[in-house]
Structures are given as C-alpha cells and as structure tokens.
C-alpha positions in Angstrom: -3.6 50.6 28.8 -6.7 50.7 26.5 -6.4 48.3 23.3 -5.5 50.2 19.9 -8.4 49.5 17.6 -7.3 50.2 14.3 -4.9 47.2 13.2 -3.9 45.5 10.5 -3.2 42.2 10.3 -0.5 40.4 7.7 -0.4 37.0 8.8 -4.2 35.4 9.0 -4.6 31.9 6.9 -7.2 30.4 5.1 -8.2 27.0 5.0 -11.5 26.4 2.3 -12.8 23.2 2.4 -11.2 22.0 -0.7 -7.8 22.5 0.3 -8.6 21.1 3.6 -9.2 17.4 1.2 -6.5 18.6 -0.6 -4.1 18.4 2.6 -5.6 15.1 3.8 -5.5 13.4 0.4 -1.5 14.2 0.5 -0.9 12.5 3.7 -0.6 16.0 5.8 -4.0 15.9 8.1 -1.4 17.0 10.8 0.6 19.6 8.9 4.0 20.1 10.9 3.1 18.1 13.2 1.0 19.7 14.9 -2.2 17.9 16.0 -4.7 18.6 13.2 -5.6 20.9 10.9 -7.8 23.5 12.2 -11.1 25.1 11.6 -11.9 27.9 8.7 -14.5 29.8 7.3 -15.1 32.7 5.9 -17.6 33.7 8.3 -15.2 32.7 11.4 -12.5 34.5 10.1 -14.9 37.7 9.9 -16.0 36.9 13.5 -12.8 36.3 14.7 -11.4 40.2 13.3 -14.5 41.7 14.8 -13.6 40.0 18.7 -10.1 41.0 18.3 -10.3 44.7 16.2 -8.5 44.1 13.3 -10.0 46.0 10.9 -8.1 44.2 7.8 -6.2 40.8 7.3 -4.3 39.4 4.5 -4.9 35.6 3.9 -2.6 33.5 2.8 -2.3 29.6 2.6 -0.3 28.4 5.6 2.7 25.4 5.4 3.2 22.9 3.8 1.5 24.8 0.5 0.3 23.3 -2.5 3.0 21.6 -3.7 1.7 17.9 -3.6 2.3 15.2 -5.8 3.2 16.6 -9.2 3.5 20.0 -10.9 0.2 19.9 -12.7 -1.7 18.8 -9.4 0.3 22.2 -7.6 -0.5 23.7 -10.5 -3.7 23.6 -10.3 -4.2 23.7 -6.9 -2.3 26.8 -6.7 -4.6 28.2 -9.0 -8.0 27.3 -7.2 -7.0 28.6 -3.9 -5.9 31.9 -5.8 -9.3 32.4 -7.2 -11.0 31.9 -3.8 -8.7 34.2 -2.3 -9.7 36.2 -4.6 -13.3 36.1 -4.6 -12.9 36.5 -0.5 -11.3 39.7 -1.3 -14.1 40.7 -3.5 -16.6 40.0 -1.0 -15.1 41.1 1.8 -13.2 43.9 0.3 -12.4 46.6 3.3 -12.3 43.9 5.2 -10.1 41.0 3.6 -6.8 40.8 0.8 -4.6 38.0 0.2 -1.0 36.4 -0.9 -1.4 34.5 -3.6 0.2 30.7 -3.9 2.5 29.3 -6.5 3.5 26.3 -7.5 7.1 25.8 -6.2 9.6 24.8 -7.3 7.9 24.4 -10.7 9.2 27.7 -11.5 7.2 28.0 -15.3 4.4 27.4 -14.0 5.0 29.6 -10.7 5.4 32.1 -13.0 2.5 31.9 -15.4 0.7 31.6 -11.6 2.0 35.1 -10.4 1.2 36.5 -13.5 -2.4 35.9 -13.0 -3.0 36.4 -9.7 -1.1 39.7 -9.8 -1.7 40.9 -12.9 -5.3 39.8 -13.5 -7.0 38.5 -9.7 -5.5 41.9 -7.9 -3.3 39.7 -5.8 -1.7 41.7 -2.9 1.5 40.0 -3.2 2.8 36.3 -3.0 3.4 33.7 0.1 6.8 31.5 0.0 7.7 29.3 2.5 11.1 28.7 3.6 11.8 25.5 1.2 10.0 23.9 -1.5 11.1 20.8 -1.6 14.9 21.6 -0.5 14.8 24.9 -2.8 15.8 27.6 -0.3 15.1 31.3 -0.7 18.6 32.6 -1.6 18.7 29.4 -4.9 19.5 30.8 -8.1 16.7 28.6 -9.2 13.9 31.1 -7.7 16.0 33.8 -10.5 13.1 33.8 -13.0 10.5 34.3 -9.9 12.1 37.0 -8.3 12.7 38.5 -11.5 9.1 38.9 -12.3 8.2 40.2 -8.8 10.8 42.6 -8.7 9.1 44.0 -12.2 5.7 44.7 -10.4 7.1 45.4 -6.7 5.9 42.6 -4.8 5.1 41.8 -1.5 6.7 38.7 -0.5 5.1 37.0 2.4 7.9 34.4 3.9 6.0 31.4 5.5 8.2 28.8 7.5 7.9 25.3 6.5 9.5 21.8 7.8 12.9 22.0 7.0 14.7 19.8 4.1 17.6 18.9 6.0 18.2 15.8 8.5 16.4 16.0 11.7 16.7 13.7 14.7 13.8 11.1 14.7 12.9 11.4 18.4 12.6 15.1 18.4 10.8 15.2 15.4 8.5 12.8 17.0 8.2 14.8 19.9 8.1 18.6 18.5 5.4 20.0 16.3 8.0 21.4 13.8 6.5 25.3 14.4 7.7 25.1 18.2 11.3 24.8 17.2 12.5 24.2 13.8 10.3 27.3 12.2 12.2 29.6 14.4 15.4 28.0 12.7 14.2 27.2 9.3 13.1 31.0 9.1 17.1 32.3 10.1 18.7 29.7 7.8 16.5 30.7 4.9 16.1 34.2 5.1 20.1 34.5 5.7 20.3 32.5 2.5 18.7 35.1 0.8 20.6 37.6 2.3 24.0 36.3 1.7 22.9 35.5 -2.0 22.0 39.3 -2.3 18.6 39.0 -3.2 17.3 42.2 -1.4 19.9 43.8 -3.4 19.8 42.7 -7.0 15.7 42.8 -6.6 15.3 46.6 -4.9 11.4 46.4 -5.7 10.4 43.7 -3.4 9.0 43.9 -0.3 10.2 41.5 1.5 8.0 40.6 5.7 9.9 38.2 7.4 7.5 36.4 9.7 7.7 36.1 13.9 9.8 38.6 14.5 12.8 36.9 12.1 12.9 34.3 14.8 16.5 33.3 15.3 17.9 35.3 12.8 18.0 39.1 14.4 20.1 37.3 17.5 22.9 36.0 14.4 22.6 38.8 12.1 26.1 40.2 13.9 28.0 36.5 13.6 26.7 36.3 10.0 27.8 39.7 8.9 31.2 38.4 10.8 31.5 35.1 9.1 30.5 36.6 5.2 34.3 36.7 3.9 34.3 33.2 5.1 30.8 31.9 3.7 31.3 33.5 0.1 34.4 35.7 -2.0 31.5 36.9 -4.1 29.4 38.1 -0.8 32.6 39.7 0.4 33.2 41.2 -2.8 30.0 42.5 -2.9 30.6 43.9 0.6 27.5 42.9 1.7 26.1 44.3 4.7 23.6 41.4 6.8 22.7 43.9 8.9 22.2 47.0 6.6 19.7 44.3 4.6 17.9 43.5 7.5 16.7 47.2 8.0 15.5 47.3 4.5 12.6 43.8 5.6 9.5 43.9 7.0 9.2 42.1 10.2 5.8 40.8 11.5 4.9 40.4 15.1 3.1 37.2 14.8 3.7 34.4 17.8 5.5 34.7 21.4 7.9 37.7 20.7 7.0 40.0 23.8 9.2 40.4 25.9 12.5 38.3 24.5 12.3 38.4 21.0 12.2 42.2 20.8 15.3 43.9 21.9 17.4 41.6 19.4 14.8 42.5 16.8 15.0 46.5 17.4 18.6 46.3 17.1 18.4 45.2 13.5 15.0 46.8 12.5 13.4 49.4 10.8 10.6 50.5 13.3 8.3 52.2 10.3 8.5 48.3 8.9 7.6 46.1 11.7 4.1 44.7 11.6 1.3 42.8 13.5 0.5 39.7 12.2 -1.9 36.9 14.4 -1.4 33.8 12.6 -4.9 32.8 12.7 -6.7 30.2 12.6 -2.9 27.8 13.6 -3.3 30.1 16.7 -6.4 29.7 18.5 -8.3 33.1 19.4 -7.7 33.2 23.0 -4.1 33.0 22.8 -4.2 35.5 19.9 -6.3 37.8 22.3 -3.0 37.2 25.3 -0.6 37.6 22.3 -2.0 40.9 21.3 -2.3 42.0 25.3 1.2 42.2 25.2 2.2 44.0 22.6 -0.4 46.6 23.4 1.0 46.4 27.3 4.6 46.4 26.4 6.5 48.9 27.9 9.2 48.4 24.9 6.9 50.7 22.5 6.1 53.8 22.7 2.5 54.6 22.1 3.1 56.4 18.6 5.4 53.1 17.6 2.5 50.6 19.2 0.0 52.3 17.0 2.4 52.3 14.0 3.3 48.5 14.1 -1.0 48.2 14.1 -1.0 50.1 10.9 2.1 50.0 8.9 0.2 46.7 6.8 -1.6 49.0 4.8 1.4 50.6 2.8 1.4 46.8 1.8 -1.7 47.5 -0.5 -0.5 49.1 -3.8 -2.0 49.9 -6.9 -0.8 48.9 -10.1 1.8 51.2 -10.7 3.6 51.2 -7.5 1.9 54.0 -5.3 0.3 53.2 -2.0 -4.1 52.5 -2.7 -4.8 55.0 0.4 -8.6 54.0 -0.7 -7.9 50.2 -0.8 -8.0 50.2 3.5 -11.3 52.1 4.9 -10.6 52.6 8.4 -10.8 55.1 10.3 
C-alpha cells in the first residue's frame, strides 16, 4: 500500500533552548519520567516532516508545561514560548502553526495570555494538559478560560500530564508516567469535562482529544451508565457521554493500530479523527512504524485513511470563524 503524502500533523512539540533551561532549572530534566528530555530544533523539526511527508505540523509545548514555581515565572514563560511559536509560524508559515501555552491555573493571567496569543500572535488555538496542579478539565475554576475561548471558537489541544492523585511509589519508580498513567489521566479528565458539560455549555470549542482518547472510548458506555449515580445535575441535564464524544476530535498519535481502534470508531466521528506524531517524545523511526500502520490498516478505508491525513487543516481558522482554505498550501 503506497504511503499517503499529504498529512497533517496536530500533535508535534517544540522544545527551544530556553525552555529546555527552563525545564531543568524546575527540577524536570526527566519530564514524566521518562529518561531525558529530548532533542529540538527548528531545523530538525523541518527535516524530520520532510522524511516522514507531513506537509504541516502544529507545535505545541509538551507536559509538564510552564507552570513552575510561581504565577509571574509561568507567566512569563508562557509568554516567551508563545512568541517563539509564533515567530516559527512566521517563518515557516505553509509549513508550521502552533497552540499556544497559558499559565494554569492562574486563571487572570491565562486569560490576558490567550488574549494575546489569539487575538494578536495568530495563535491556532491553545494546549491544556490534563491537570494543572490538581485543576482538572471539567473544574468550574477553568469557567472564565473556557468562557473566552468559546467567544473566539478555539481549538483546544488536550495534552496528558502526571496525574495529581496518589500513585504507588514502586510503579511510579518503575513506569515513565506516558506508558500507563497518560492513557488514564487522559479518560479521567476528559470524562470530567464531559460529565461537567463543558462541550455543551461552550458549543464553539473544538475540543482533540489526544491518542485515540486512550482509556476513555473503552468506558464511555459504563460512564454514560453510571451518570445518574455520579451527578443529579448531569442526569438532569440528560447528558449523553457518548453523543459528546462524537462531537471531539480524536488524534491518532501513539500505539492505537490495531487495539485502540474499534473501541474508538464506536464512539467517533470519522470526519474528526486526526493524525498526530508526537514528535520529537517519539523518536522518528518509531514515528515512521507508527505511521506504517495506520497507512497499512485494513480498519480504513482508503477515502477515510486519506481523510484522518487531512482533516487538521479545518483546524486553521480565520478570525471570524470560517475555515483559512489559503492558510494550508498543499496540494
């Protein structure tokens, strides 16, 4: 089966030198565990999308963030990696876009931060991870926040995180938190959200769930089961888990061929799944196998295989809501 060449890809990181120091100088030279932090440039990143034919990536800053220390710090390293997102974009621009950081869970200042990166740095949406700092996604804290990207229809890039809840010593010890606990942390935050309505009472945002909503397709049914149990104002509401579900984007990032699929298709919309490599945290060769088998799988057809490569760019939107068909030139 010859490789699909036009792609798009949703989930690429970027790691500028400064946030690199910034990472090290907070204690997190081994981010999640995992063994170090690895290598970025601008010029790999471009290399690295010409050996793989993706034609367009969106960066965004990986887990843990920029939350260290204090809000001003976050602040203001929010901020900086913002602006060099930004001027990547600029220089690279039918080639690269990007999420933009906040400050979390400062939410003023998160929100003066959206404000300029959407508003004035052309921002193609925003990254938050799955806690900051024990605020989950479906907190009435994050009100303000979603309020002001619901007002200019958002993308909202979920990125897992190390959970806030108690973990076993030995296993965290032994597991780089993305093996295991992302897959979790993704279905315990992203059903937060869902049962606390926020797809619902924010209709503008656009909402990609990350590697393939990792646990949480598999309990979408038990969830839906368990609502009148969880919440009288979810039941009252008569939400519908699964009926939200349909309404996310899903990336494809990670080890989701074969097993992770069929539970995914069940809940799904296919016109909103997408591909997404999770570079540089993935090294290139297994990003090269990953994306062998979602162009080999015999779970797509062609016409959806080509579809999941390009359904990033209806992420790109101008100002006033309608797609930038000139913002992506590929043909």
């Amino acid at each position: 089966m010859q490789t699909i060449k036009r792609c798009v890809d949703v989930q690429s990181h970027f790691l500028p030198d400064f946030y690199r120091d910034a990472l090290v100088e907070a204690g997190q030279s081994k981010p999640d565990g995992v063994s170090k932090i690895p290598e970025w440039s601008e010029h790999s990143v471009l290399q690295y999308m010409d050996r793989m034919e993706i034609d367009y990536s969106f960066l965004s800053i990986s887990s843990p963030g920029v939350s260290f220390f204090n809000e001003d710090y976050s602040a203001k390293l929010a901020r900086r990696v913002n602006e060099a997102g930004a001027q990547f974009k600029a220089d690279n621009p039918d080639k690269l876009g990007y999420f933009a950081s906040l400050p979390l869970p400062h939410i003023e200042r998160s929100i003066v931060e959206l404000e300029y990166a959407l508003d004035r740095l052309s921002a193609d949406g925003v990254v938050m991870y799955t806690n900051h700092d024990g605020v989950y996604l479906g907190d009435p804290m994050l009100t303000p926040v979603y309020e002001a990207l619901n007002d200019r229809n958002a993308v909202v890039f979920i990125h897992p995180t190390s959970p806030n809840v108690g973990q076993c010593t030995r296993m965290d010890a032994s597991y780089p938190r993305p093996i295991l606990e992302f897959m979790f942390e993704t279905a315990r935050s992203v059903a937060d959200m869902l049962i606390t309505g926020v797809p619902i009472r924010y209709p503008n945002l656009r909402i990609i769930v990350p590697h393939a909503g990792a646990a949480l397709p598999l309990l979408s049914a038990r969830i839906d089961m368990a609502l009148p149990l969880l919440t009288e104002a979810a039941s009252e509401a008569k939400l519908n888990i699964r009926g939200m579900l349909a309404d996310l984007y899903f990336d494809l990032a990670g080890a989701c061929v074969p097993d992770m699929l069929d539970p995914l298709m069940n809940v799904a919309d296919p016109k909103k799944l997408l591909y997404g490599s999770d570079y540089p945290f993935t090294p290139i060769d297994l990003c090269k196998e990953l994306k062998a088998s979602l162009d080999n799988t015999p779970k797509f057809s062609e016409t959806l295989r080509r579809a999941i490569y390009e359904n990033g760019q209806s992420l790109v939107s101008a100002p006033d809501g309608a797609t930038k068909q000139s913002a992506l030139k590929i043909s």
